[in-house]
LOKEBA-949733 format. One record per residue: residue in one letter; x, y, z of N, C-alpha, C, O in turn. Coordinates in Angstrom, 1 decimal, padded with zeros to 4 digits. Example, Ala and Ser with C-alpha at 12.3 -4.5 7.8 and 13.67 -1.06 7.14 Angstrom:
<atoms>
ATOM   residuo       nX       nY       nZ      caX      caY      caZ       cX       cY       cZ       oX       oY       oZ
ATOM         A    013.2   -005.7    007.8    012.3   -004.5    007.8    013.2   -003.3    007.8    014.2   -003.3    008.5
ATOM         S    012.8   -002.2    007.1    013.7   -001.1    007.1    012.9    000.0    007.9    013.4    001.1    008.0
</atoms>
This chain:
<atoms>
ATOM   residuo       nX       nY       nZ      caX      caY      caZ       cX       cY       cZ       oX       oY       oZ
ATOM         X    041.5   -010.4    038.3    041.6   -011.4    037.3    040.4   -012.3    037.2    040.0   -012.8    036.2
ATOM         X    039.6   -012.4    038.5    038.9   -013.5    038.1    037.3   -013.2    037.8    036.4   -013.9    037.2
ATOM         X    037.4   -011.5    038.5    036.5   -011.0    038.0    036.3   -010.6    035.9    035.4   -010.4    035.1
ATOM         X    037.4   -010.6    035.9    037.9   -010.5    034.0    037.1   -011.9    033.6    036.0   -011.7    033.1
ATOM         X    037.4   -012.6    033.7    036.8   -013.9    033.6    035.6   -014.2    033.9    035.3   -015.2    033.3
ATOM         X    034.7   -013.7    034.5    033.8   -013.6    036.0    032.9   -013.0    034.0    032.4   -013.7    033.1
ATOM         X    033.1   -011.7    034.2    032.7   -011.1    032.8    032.7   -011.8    031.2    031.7   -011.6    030.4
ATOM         X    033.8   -012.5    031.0    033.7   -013.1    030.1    032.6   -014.2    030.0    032.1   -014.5    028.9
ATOM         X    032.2   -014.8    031.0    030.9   -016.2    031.0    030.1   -015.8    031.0    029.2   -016.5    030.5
ATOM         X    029.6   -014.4    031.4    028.7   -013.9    031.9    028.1   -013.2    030.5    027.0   -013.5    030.2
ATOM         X    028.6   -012.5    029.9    028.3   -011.3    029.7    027.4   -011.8    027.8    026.4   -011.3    027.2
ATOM         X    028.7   -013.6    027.3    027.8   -013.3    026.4    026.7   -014.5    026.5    026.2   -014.9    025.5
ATOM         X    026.3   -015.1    027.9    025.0   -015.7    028.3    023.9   -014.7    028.2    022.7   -014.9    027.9
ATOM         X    024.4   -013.4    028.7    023.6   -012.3    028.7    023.0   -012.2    027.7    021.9   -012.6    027.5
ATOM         X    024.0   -011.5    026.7    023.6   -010.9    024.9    022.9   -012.1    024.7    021.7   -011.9    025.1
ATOM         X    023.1   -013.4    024.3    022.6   -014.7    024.2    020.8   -014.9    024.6    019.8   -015.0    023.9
ATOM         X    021.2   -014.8    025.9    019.3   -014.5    026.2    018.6   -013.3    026.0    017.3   -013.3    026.2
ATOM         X    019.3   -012.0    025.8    018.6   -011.0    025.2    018.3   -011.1    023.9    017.3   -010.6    023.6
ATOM         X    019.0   -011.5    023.1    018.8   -011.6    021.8    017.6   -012.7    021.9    016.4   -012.3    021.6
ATOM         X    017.6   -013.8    022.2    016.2   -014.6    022.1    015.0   -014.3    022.5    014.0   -014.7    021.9
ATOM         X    015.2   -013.7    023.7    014.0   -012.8    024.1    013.3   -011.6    023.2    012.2   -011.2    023.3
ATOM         X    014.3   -011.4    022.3    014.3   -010.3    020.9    013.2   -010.7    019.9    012.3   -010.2    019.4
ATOM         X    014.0   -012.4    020.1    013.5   -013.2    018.4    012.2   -013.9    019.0    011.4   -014.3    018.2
ATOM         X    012.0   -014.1    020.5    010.7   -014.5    020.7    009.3   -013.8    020.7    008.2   -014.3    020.7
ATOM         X    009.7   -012.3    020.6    009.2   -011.4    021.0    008.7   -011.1    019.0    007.6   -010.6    018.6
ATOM         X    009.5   -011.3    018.5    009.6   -011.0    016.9    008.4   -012.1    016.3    007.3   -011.8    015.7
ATOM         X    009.0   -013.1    016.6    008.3   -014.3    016.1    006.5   -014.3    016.9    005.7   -014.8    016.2
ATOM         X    006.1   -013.9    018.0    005.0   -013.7    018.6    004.5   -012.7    017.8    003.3   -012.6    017.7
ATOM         X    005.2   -011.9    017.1    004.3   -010.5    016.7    004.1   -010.7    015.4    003.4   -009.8    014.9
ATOM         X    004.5   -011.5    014.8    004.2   -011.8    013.4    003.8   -013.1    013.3    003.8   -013.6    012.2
ATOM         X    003.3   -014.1    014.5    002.0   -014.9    014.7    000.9   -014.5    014.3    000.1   -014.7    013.4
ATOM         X    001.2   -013.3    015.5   -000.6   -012.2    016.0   -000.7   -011.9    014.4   -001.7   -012.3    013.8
ATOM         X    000.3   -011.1    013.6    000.1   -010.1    012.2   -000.6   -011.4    011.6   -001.7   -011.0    011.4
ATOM         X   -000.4   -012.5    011.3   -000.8   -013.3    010.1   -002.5   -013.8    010.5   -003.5   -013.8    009.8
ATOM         X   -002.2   -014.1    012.1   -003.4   -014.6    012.2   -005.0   -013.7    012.1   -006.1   -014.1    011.8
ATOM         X   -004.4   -012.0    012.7   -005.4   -011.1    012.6   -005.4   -010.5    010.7   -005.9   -009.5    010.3
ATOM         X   -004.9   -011.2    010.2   -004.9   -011.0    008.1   -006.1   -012.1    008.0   -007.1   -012.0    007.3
ATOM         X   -005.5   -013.5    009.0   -006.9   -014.4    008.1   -008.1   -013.9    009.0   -009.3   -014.1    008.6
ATOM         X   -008.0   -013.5    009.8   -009.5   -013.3    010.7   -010.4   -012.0    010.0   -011.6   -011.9    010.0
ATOM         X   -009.4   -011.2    009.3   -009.8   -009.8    008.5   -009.8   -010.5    007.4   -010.6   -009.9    006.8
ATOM         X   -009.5   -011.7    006.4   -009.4   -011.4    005.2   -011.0   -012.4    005.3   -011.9   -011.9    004.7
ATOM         X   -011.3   -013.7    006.0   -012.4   -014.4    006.8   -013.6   -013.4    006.4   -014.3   -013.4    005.4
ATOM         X   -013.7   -012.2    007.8   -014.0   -011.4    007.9   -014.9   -010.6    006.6   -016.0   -010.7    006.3
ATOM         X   -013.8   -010.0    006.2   -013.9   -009.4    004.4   -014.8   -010.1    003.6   -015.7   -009.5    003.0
ATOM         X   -014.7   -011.8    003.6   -015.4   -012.2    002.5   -016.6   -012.3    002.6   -017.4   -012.4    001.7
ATOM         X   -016.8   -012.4    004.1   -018.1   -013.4    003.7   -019.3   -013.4    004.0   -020.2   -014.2    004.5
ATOM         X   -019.2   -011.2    003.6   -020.7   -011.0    003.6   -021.4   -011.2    002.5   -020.6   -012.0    001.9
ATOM         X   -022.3   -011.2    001.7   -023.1   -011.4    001.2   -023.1   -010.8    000.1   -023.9   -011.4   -000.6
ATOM         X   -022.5   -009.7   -000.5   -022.3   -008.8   -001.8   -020.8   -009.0   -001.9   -020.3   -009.1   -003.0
ATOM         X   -020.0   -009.1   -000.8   -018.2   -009.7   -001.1   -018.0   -010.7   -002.1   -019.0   -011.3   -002.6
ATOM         X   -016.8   -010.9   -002.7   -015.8   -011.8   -003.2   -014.8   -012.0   -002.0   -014.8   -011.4   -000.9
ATOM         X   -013.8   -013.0   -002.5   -013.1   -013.7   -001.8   -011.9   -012.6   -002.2   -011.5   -012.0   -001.2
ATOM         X   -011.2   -012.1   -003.6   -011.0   -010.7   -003.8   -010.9   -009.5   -002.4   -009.7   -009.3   -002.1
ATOM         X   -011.6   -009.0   -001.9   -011.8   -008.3   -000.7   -011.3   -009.3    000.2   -010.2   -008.7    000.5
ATOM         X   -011.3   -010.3    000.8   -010.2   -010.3    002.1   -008.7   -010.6    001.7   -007.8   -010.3    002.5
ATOM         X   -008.3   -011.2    000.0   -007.3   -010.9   -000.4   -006.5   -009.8   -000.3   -005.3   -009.9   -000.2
ATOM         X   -007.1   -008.7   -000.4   -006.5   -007.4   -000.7   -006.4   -006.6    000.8   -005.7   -005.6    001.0
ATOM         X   -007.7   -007.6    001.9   -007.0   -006.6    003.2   -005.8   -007.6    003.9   -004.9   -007.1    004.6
ATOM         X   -005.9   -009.0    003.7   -005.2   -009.5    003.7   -003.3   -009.2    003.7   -002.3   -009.2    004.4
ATOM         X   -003.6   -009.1    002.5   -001.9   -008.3    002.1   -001.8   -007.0    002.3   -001.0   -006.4    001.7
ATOM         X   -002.7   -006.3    003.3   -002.5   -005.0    003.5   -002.0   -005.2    004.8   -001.1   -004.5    005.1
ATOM         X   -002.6   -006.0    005.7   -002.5   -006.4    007.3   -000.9   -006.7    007.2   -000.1   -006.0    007.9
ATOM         X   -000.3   -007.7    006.5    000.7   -008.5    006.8    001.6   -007.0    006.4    002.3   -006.4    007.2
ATOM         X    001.6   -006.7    004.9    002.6   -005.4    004.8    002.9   -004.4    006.0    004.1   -004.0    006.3
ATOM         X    001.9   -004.0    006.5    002.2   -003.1    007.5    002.8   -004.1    009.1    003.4   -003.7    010.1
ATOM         X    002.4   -005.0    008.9    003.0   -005.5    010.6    004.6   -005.8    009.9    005.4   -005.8    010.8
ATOM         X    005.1   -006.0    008.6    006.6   -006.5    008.3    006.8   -007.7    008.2    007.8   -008.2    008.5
ATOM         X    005.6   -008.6    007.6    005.7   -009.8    007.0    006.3   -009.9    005.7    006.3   -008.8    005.2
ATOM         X    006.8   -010.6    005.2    007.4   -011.3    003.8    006.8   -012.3    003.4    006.2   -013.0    004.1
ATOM         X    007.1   -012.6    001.3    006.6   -013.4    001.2    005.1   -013.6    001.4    005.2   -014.8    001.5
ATOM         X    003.9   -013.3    001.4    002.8   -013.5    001.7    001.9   -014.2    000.6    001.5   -013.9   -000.5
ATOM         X    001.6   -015.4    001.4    000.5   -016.1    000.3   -000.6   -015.7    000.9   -000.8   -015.6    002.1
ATOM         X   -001.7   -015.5   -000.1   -003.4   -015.3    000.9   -004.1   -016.5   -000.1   -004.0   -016.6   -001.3
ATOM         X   -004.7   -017.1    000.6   -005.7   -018.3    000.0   -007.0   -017.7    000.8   -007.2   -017.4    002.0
ATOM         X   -007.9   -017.5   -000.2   -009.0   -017.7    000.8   -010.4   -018.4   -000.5   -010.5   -018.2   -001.7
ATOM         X   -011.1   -019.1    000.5   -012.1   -020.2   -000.2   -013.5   -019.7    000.3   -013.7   -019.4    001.4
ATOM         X   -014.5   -019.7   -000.7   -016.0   -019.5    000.0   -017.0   -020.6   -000.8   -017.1   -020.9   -002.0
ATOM         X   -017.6   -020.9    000.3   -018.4   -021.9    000.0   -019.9   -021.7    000.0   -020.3   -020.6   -000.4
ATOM         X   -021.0   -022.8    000.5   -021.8   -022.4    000.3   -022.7   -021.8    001.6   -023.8   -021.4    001.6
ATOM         X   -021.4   -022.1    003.0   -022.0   -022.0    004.6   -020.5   -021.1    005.1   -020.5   -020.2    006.0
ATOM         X   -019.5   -021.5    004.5   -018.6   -021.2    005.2   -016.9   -020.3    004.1   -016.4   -020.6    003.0
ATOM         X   -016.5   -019.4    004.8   -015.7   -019.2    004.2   -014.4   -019.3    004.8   -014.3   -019.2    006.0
ATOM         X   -013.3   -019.5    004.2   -011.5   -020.7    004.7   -010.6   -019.5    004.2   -010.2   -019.3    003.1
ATOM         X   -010.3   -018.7    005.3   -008.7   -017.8    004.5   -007.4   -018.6    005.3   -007.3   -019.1    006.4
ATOM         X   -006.8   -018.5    004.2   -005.0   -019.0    005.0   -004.1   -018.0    004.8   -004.2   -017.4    003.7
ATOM         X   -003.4   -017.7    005.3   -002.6   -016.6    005.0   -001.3   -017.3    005.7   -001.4   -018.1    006.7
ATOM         X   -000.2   -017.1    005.2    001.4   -017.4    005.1    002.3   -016.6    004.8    002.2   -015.8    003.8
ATOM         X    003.5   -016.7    005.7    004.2   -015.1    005.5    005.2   -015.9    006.3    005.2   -016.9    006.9
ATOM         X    006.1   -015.0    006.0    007.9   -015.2    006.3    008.2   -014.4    007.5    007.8   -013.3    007.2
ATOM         X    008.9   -014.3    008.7    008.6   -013.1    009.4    010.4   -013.0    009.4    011.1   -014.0    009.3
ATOM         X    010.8   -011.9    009.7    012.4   -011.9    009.6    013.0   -012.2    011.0    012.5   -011.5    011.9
ATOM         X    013.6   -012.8    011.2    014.2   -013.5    012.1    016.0   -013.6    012.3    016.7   -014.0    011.3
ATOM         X    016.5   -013.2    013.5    017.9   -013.0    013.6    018.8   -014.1    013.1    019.7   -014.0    012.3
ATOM         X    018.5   -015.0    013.6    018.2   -016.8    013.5    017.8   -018.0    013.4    017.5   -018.9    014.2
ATOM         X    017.5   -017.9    011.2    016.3   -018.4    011.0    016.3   -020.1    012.0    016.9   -020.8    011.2
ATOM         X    016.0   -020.8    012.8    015.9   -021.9    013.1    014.7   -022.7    012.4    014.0   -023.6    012.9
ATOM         X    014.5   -022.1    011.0    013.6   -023.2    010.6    012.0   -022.8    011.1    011.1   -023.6    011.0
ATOM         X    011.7   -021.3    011.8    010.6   -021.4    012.6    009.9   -019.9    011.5    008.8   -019.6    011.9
ATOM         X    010.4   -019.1    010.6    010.2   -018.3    010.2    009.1   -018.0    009.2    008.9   -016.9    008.6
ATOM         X    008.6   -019.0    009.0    007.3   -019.4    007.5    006.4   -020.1    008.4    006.6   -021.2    008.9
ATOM         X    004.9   -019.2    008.7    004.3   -019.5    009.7    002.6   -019.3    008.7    002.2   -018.5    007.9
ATOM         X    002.0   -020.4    009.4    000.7   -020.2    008.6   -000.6   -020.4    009.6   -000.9   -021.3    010.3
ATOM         X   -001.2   -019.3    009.3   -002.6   -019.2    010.2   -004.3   -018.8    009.2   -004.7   -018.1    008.3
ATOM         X   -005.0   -019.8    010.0   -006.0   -019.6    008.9   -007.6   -019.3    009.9   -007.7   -019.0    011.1
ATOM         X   -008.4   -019.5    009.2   -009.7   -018.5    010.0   -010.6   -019.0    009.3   -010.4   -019.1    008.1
ATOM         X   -011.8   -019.6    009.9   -013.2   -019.7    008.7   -014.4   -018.9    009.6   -014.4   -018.7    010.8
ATOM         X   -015.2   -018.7    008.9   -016.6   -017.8    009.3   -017.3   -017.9    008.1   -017.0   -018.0    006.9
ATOM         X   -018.5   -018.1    008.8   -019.7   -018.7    008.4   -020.2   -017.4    007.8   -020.2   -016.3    008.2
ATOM         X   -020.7   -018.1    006.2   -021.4   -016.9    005.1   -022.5   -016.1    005.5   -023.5   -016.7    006.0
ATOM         X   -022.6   -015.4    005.4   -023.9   -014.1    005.6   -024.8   -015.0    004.4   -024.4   -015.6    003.5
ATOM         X   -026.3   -014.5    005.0   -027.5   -015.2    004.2   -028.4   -014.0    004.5   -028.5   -013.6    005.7
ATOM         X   -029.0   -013.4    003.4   -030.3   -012.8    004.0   -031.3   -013.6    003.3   -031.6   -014.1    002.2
ATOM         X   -031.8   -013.3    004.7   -033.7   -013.7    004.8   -034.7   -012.8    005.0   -034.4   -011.6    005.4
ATOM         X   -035.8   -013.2    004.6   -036.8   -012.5    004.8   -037.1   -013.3    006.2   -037.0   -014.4    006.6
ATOM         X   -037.9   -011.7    007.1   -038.9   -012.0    008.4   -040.1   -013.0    008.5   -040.7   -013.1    009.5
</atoms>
């Protein structure tokens, strides 16, 4: 009997922390997906014959394939530096409000010079 019981406390603390261990593991991996979209989309623009266009488009290619939602890509180029943001939804068992996550990246514009 008291092992019956013994199982009952036990078993759904268990499920409980496997499942979070699930959603932390979920939510870590669609950090990494968004933040390596602005580092590629960064990346993408801001060589010297690029548009801002080109890290847009690898942008939303990065996030589709890791299983992001929702995806905004911002990205800005200036006259030293270029600003991507990228924003995405990641699916989550339990949304707690933590599921719309935004990471952004700047890198400095390509210049050519003469020797």
């Amino acid at each position: 009997m008291s092992q019956s019981i013994q199982y009952a406390l036990v078993f759904p603390a268990l499920m409980l922390s496997t499942l979070g261990i699930i959603q932390a593991g979920v939510w870590i991996h669609g950090r990494q997906v968004l933040s390596e979209a602005a580092n590629a989309a960064a990346d993408a623009s801001r060589s010297a014959d690029a548009g801002p266009a080109a890290g847009d488009a690898l942008a939303r290619h990065i996030t589709e394939v890791g299983g992001v939602r929702d995806v905004v890509v911002a990205v800005s180029r200036g006259r030293a530096e270029v600003r991507a943001t990228v924003t995405g939804t990641i699916p989550l068992f339990f949304d707690l409000d933590l599921s719309r996550i935004t990471a952004s990246a700047v890198a400095p514009v390509e210049r050519v010079t003469t020797p």
